[in-house]
N, C-alpha and C positions, 0 to 999 in steps of 0.2 A: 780367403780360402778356408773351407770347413771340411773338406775331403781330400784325401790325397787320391789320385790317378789310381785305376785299379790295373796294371801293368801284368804284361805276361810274361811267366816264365820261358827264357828262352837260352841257359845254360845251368848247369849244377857244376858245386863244387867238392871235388870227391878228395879226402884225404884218405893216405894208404897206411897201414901201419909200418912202418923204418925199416922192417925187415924186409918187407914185400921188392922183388924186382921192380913193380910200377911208382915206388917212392923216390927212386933212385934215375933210373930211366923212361927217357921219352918213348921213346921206342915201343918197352915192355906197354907206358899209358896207352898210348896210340892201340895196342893190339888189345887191352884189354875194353874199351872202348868200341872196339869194332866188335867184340864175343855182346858186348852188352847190347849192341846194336841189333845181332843177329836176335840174341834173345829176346829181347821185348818188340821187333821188326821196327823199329824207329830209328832217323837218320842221324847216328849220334858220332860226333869227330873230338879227336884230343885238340884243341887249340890254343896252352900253352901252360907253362908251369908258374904257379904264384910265388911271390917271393917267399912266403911261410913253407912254402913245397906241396902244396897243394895241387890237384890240375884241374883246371878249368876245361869242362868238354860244355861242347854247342849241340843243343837238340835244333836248332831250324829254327825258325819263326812263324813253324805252323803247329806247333806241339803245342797239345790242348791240356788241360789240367789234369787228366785221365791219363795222356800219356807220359805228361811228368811224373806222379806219383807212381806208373810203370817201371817207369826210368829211374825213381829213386830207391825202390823197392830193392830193384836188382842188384844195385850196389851195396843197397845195406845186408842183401844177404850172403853176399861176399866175404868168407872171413880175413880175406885179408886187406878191408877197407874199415877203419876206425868210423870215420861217419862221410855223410852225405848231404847237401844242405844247397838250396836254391841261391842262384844267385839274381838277390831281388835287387832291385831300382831304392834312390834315395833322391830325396828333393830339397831343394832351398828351401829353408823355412821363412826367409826376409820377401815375405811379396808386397806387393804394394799398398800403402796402408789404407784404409776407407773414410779418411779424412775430405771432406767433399770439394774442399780447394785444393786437394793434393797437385792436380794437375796442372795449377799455377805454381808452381815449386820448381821451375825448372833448375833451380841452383842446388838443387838439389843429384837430379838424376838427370839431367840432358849430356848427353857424351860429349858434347862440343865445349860449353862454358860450365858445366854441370863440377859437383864435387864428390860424385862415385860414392853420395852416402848410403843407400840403399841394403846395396853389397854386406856392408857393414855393422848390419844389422843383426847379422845371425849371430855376431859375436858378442856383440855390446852393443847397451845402450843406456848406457848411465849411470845405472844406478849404482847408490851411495856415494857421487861425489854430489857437493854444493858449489853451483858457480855462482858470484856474487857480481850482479850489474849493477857498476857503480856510474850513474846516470843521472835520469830526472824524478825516479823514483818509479812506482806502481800505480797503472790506472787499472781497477778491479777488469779483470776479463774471465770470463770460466774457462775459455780455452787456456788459462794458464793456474788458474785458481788452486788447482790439488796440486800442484807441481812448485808452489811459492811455498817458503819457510820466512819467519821473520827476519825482518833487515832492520834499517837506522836511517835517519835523518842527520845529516853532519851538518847543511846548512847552519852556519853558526848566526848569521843576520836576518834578524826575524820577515824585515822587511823584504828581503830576497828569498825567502820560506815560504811567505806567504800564508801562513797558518798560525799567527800569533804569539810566537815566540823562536828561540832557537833550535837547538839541538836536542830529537825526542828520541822515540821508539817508535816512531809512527812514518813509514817510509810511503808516504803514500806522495802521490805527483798530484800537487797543489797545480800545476799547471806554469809554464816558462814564456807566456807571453808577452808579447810589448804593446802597450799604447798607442804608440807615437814617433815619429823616427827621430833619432837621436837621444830618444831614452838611455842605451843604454852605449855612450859615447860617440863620440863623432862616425857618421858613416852607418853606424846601426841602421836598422828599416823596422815599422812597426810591422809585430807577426802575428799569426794566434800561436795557442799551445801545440807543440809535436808530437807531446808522450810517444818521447825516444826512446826512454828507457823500456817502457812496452812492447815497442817494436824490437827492441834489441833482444827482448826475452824469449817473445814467440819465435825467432829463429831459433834461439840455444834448445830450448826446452817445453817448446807448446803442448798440450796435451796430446795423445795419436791412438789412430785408431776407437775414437770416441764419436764416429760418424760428424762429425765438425769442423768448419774450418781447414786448420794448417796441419803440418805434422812439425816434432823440433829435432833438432839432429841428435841430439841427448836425449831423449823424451822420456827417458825414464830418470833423468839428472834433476834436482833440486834449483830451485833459483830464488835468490837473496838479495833481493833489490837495497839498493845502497845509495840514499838520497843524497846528488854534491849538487848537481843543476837547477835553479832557479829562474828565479829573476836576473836577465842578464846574465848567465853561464855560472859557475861558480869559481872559486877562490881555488889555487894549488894548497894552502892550508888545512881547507876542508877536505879537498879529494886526497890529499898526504895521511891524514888522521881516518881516512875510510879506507884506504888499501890496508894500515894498519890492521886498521880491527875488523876488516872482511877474512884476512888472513890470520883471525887469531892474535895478533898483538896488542896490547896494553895501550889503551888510550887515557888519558888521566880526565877523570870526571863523565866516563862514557862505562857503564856496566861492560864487561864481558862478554862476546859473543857466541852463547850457545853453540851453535853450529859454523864453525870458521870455512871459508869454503876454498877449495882447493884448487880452485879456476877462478881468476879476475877479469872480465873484460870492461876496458876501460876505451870506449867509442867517443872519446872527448879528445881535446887538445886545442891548443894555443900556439902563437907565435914565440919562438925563443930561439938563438945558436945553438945554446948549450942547454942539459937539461938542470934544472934546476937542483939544488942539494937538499930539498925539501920530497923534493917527488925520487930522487935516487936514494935516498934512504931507505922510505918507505918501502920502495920497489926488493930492494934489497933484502930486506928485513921480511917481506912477505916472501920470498924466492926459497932462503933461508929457514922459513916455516913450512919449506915443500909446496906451495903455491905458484902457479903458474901466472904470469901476469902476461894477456894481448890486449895489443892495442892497434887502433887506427891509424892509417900513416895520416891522412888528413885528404884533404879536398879541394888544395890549392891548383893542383897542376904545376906541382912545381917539387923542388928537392926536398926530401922527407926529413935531412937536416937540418931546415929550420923552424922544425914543430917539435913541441914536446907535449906530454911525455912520450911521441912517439922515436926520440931521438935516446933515447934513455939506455942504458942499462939494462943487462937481464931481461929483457924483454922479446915480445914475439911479436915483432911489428909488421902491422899488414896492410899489403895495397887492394884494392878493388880491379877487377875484371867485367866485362859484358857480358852477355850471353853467346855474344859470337867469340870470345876467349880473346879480347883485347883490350888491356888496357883502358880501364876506363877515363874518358874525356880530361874527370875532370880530376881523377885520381893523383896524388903527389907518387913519387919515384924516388930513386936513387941505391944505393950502395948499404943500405944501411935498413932497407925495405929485407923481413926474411923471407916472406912468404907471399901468396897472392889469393884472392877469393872469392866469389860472387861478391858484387858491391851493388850491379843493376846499372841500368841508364834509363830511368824515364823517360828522360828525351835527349834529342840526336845533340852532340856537340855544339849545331848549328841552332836550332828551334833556341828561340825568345826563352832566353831566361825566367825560371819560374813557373813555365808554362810544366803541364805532363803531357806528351803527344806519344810517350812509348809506352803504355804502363804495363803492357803483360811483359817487357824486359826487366821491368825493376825486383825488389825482392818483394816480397809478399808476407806480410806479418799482423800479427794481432796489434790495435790500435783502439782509440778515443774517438768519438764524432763533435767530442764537445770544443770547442773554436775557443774558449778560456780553461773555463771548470770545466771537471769533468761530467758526461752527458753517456749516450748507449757507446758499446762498446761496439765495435766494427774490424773490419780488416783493409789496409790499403797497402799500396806499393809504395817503396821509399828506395831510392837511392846514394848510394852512400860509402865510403871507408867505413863507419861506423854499419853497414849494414854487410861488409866484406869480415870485420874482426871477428862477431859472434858466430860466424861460421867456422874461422878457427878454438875458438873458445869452445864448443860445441863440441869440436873433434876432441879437444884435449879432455874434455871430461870422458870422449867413450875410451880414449887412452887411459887415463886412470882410470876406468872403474874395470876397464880387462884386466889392467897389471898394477894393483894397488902399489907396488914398490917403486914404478914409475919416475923420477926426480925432473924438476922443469927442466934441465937440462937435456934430461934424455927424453921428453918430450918434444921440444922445441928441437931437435937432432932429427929426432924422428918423423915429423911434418918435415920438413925442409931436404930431408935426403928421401922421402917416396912423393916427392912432389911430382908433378909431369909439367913440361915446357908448355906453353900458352901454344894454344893455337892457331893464335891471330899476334900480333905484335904489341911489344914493349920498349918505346921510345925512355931510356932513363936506368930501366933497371927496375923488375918485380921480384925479387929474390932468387927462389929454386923454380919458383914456376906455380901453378895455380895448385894446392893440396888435393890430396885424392883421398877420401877418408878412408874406402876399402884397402887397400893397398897398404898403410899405415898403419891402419887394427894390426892387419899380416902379418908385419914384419915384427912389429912389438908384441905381437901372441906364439910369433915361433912357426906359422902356416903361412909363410910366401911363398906363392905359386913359384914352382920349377921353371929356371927358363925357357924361352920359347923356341921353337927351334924353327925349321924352315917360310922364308919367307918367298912368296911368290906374288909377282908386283908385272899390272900391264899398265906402261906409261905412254901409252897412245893415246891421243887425243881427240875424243868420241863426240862431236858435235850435235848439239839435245836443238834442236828446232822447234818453233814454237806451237804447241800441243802436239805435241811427238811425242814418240817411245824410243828409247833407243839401248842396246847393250855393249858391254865390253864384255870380253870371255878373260878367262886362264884357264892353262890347262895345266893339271896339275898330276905330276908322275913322280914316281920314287917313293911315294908314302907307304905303310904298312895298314891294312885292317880300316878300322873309321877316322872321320874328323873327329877334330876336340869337342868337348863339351864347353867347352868357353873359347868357339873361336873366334879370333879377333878379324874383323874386316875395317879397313881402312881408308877411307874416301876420301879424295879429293875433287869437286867438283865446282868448277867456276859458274857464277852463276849470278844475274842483276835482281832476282827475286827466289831467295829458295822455298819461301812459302810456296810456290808453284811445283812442288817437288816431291812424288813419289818413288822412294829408292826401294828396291826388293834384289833380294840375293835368290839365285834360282839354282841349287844344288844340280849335281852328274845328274841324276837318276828324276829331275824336275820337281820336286819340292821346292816353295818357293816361301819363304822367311822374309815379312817386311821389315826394314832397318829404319824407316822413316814416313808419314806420313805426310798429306800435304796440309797445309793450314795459310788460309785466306789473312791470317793477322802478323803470322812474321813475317815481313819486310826485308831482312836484311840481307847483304849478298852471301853466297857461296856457303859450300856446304864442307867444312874440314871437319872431320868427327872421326873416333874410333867406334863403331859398334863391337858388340860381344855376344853369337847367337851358340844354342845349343845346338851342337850338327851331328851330335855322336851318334845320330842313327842315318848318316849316311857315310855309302863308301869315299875315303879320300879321295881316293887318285879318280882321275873324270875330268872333265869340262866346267867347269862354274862360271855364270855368269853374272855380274852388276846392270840392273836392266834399273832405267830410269827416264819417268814419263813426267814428260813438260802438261801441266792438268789446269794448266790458265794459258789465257791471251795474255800477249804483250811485253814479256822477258825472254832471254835466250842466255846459252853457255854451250858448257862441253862439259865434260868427264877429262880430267886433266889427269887422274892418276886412280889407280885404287890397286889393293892387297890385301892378302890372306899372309895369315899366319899360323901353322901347324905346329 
């Protein structure tokens, strides 16, 4: 956006001086208002007292600019009105960034599996904290380039470094490939290289807004690549000694880290009961440096107590979600998971191992083309626990860099108590529920939205036929003046293909706001979503309908439920 909306005047705000009858009483407003009316012949009414004590009077919605400046004339030469002043319009400043993959970003901004970062934009975004990806290191990408600060190589074994020696200043991703299967113990597979660490950074902190690529949910946050993956995974050792010194601690024989970072996401882990007293130190010791440490719960499908470090201490451990707000497949669970996050599913549960058959479901991040070493950079889909954590990791940095006093505690409080409940299921247990970034900023900046008030809900069950149109109303009474500007509509629609699926909200007065479009590529069933449209410019109380048109052959459903909230 390079312009703002050139919007019409269509109220002024008149204050009175303290002594004046119209400062005190409605009434006196009211009559003075209608003398103004009379005098400038325009249709002017008192319509309510501001909480400063102010009154807001309504000119219509046909007063031209000629007749505002009439209208505010009159009261300024009232002496017993202190001033006069339009009441103009205000816009979001967070609109969609021009990143030209944005729109594969659904884990981004999709209301259903989505994590409400957008919103949270207008508050923060990043800057001055350092997140430190302690991974496989950095494969040069420009969409992440100005956004990287020096990191470290901990690889202490040269031969799992793969760069000719041990432990450097050069964090660069020599690449995690295998040969052969059972290189790297029994059951291993030969692979090429992932550059996970890459992927894991263009979610935290991609460049945005640079007509390229991705956007990052921090993207104005730092990122500090922190080399522990190799050959064959790495060592708790070396990933012990790089939480250390990502957070600022003393590693003996390692210089000091310029820039300690104040967010770790740590997208690795192993098999263990318990967590190690190598990796609960360290974790400890960076917490206690004011450092945030997330991590992946893992990818077993199975209880998240027996991986570590996702089983650890002080930690913000995270499970992966779909795009339809479930549980991912292949995602670990349990009691000890805090949080939940885009993770992605390439493919169905069922689809051959290995294979990609979903990719606009996965996450979508800056990457490598190169199959060993590194070759051009690119972008692909990866799905993952580790592609569910840097999206908390992510959040935590626009957390600290709104409220630099911040402590991981009351971070990690803060993600987990404005979470929202999955919209699809959680066999096991995903913590508080999937993060909402918006929502989060809110509460830890002091601006959470006032509660909601009236709900109005039609749970008739509206049968959508195949290329059909079809609607559900409510009628909606007892309200005062306009809908919200953020009102919430709420859907529930059954449904065997909602790619086939045009949902539009159609206001009292027939304005009609699309909530959804349709799309030939998603697959998946049913449509549970909250949308959030601006309706302040229609009257409440009215008729509203949810109209929703079947736009393919070959799937059916209903309309199982849907609501408004005033």
């Amino acid at each position: 956006m390079t312009a703002l909306p050139s919007a019409p005047v269509e109220k002024v705000i008149v204050t009175y001086k303290s002594s004046s009858a119209e400062a005190a009483s409605n009434t006196a407003a009211k009559s003075d208002a209608a003398e103004k009316a009379a005098k400038t012949g325009e249709k002017l009414s008192f319509e309510r007292r501001l909480a400063g004590g102010a009154a807001l009077v309504d000119l219509g919605d046909s007063a031209s600019k000629q007749d505002v400046a009439e209208v505010m004339a009159a009261f300024k030469a009232d002496p017993q009105v202190t001033s006069v002043e339009p009441d103009i319009r205000a816009y979001a400043m967070a609109v969609a960034p021009n990143d030209t993959d944005y729109a594969k970003q659904w884990d981004l901004f999709e209301p259903t599996g989505g994590m409400n970062v957008p919103a949270a934009w207008d508050k923060t975004t990043g800057s001055g904290v350092t997140v430190a990806v302690i991974d496989t290191g950095y494969a040069a990408h420009s969409d992440l380039a100005t956004n990287v600060v020096s990191g470290y190589d901990f690889i202490s074994t040269s031969a799992d470094a793969r760069d000719g020696n041990g432990r450097d200043a050069d964090a660069k991703d020599e690449g995690d490939w295998n040969a052969t299967d059972g290189e790297c113990g029994t059951g291993s597979r030969a692979s090429n290289s992932s550059w996970h660490g890459t992927h894991v950074a263009g979610t935290i902190a991609a460049v945005t807004n640079n007509t390229k690529g991705i956007a990052g949910i921090a993207y104005n946050a730092k990122i500090q690549p922190v080399r522990v993956l190799g050959k064959c995974g790495g060592s708790s050792a070396d990933i012990a000694d790089a939480i250390t010194w990502a957070s600022g601690g003393s590693v003996p024989g390692v210089p000091a880290n310029p820039t300690p970072a104040k967010v770790i996401n740590l997208s690795l882990g192993g098999a263990s009961s318990t967590c190690p007293s190598v990796y609960q130190n360290a974790i400890n010791g960076a917490v206690s440096r004011g450092t945030t440490v997330v991590v992946a719960a893992g990818n077993s499908n199975a209880n998240t107590s027996g991986f570590t470090p996702a089983n650890c201490s002080n930690v913000i451990t995270v499970a992966s979600t779909s795009r339809e707000g479930n549980r991912s497949y292949y995602s670990n669970y349990g009691s000890i998971v805090d949080v939940a996050a885009p993770g992605g599913e390439t493919r169905r549960a069922t689809d051959t191992p290995g294979t990609v058959t979903t990719p606009e479901n996965g996450i979508y991040s800056t990457l490598n083309s190169g199959a060993t070493v590194q070759s051009l950079e690119n972008y692909k889909p990866y799905q993952g626990t580790s592609m569910a954590a840097p999206h908390i990791a992510g959040l935590a940095a626009l957390l600290k860099s709104a409220k630099s006093t911040l402590t991981p505690a009351e971070i990690e409080s803060a993600i987990k108590t404005n979470a929202r409940p999955l919209p699809g299921t959680c066999t096991g247990g995903c913590g508080t529920g999937i993060a909402d970034a918006a929502k989060t900023v809110e509460a830890v900046t002091g601006t959470t939205t006032p509660p909601t008030g009236t709900v109005f809900t039609n749970a008739n069950n509206v049968t959508i036929a195949d290329n059909a149109t079809v609607s559900s109303s409510i009628n909606v009474t007892g309200r005062t003046g306009n809908a919200p500007a953020a009102l919430k509509v709420d859907v529930d629609i059954k449904h065997t293909y909602r790619g086939d699926l045009v949902i539009d909200l159609i206001a009292p007065d027939g304005t009609v706001r699309n909530l959804k479009a349709s799309s030939g590529s998603d697959g998946a069933d049913n449509v549970l979503a909250t949308y959030t449209v601006d309706a302040s410019s229609e009257v409440a109380n009215g008729t509203w309908r949810l109209r929703v048109r079947d736009a393919y052959r070959g799937d059916t459903g209903y309309i199982d439920s849907w609501s408004l909230t005033f």
